[in-house]
Backbone as a ProteinNet text record, in pm:
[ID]
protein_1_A
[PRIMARY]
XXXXXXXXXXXXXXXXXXXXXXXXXXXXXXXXXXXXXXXXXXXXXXXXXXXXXXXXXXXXXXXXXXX
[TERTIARY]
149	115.6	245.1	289.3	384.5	363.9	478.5	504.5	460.1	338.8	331.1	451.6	433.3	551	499.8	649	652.2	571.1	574.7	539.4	394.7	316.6	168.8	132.5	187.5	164.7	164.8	266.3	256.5	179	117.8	0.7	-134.1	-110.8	-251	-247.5	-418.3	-416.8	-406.8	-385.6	-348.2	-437.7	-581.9	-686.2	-680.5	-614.4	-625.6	-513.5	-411.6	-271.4	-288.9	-378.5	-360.5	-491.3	-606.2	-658.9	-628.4	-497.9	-433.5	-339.2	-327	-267	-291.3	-393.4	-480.8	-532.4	-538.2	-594.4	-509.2	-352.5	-248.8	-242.5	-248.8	-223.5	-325	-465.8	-573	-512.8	-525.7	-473.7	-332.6	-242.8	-114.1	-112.8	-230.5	-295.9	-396.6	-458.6	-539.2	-437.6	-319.8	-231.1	-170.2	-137.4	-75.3	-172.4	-298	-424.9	-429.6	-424.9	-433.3	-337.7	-215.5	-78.6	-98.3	-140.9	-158.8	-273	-352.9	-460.9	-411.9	-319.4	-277.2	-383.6	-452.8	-502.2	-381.8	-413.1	-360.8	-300.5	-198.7	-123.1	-23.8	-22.6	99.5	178.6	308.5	463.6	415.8	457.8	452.4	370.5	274.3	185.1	213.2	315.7	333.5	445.8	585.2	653.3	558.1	487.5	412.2	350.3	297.4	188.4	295.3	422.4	547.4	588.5	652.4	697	625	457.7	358.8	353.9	367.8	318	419.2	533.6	641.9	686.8	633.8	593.8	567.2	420.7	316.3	360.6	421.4	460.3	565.2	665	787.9	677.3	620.6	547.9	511.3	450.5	346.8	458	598.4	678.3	751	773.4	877.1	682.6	618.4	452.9	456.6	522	527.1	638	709.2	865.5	885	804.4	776.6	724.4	553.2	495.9	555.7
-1976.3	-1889.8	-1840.9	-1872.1	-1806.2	-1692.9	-1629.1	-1471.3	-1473.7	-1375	-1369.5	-1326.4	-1361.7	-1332.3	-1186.7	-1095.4	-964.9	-956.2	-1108	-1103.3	-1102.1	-1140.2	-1146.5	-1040.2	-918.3	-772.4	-684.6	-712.2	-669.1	-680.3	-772.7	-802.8	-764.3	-671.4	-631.3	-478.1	-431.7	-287	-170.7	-67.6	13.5	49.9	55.4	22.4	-69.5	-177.7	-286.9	-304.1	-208	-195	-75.5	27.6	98.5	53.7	-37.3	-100.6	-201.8	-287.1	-349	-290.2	-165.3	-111.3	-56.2	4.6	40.8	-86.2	-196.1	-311.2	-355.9	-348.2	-409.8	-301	-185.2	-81.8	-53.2	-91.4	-137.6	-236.2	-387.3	-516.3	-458.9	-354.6	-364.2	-263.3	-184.4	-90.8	-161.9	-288.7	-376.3	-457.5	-494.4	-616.9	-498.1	-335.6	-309.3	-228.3	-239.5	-241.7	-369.3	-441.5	-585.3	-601.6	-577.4	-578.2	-501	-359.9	-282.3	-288.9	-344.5	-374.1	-510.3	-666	-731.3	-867.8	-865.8	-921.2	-1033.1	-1121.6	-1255.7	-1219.6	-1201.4	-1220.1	-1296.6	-1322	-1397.6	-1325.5	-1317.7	-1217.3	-1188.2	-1349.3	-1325.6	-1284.6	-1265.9	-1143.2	-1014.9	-962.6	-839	-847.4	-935.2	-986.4	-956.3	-1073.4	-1126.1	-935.7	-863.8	-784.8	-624.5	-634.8	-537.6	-575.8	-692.1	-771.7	-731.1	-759.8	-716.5	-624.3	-523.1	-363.1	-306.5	-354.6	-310	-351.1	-468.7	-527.1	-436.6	-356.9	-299.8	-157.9	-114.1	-26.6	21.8	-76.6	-58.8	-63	-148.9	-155.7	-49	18.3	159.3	279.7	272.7	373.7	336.6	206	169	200.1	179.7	272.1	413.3	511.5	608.7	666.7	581	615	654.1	545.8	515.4	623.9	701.6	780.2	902.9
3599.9	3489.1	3424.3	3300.2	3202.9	3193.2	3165.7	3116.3	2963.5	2962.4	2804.5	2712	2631.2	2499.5	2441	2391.3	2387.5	2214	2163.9	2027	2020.2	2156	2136.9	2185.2	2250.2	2253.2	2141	2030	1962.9	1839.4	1864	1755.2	1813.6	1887.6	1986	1892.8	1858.3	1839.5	1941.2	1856.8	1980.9	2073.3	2073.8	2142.3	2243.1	2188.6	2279	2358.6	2345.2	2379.7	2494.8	2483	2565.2	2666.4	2631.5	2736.8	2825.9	2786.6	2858.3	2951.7	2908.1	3018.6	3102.6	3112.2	3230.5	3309.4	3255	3319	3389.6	3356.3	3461.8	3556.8	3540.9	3637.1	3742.2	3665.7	3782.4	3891.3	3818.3	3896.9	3983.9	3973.2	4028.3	4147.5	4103.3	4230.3	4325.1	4294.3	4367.6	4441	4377.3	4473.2	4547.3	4600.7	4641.8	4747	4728.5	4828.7	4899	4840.2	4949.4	5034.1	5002.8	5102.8	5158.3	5138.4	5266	5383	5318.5	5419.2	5481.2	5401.6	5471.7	5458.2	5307.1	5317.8	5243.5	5178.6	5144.8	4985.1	4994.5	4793.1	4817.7	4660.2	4614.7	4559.1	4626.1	4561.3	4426.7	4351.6	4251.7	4174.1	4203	4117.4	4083.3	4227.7	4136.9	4039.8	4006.9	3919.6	3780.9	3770.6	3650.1	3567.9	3715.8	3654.7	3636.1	3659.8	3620.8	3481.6	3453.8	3352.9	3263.8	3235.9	3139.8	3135.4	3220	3208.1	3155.6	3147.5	3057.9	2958.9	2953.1	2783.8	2721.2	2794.4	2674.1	2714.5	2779.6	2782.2	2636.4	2659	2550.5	2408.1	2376.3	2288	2211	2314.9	2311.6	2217.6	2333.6	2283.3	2162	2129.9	1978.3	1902.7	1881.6	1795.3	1808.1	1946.5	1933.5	1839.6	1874.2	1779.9	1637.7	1591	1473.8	1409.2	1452.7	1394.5	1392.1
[MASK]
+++++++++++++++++++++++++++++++++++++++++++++++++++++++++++++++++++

């Protein structure tokens, strides 16, 4: 799985910008439930699901900036 591009975040509304972010922060609180219980992940998931969450993170704040 590729790292999404910071250019297809930003063509997301802010609706859809701040629901993606709760959605990685769900998924990044689920991979860090599974390691503790010990069930089966892949490293790189949490890579992939940091990387994005700070995509849309930065995103969020250069939109806050702005207004």
């Amino acid at each position: 799985m590729a790292l999404p591009k910071v250019q297809e975040t930003r063509e997301l509304s802010d609706d859809e910008l701040q629901a993606q972010i709760l959605n990685v922060k769900k998924e990044l609180f689920d991979l860090r439930f599974k390691q503790a219980t010990r069930q089966p992940v892949q490293p790189h998931q949490f890579k992939h699901a940091k990387h994005r969450l700070s995509q849309l993170m930065t995103v969020e704040r250069e939109r806050q900036s702005r207004a």
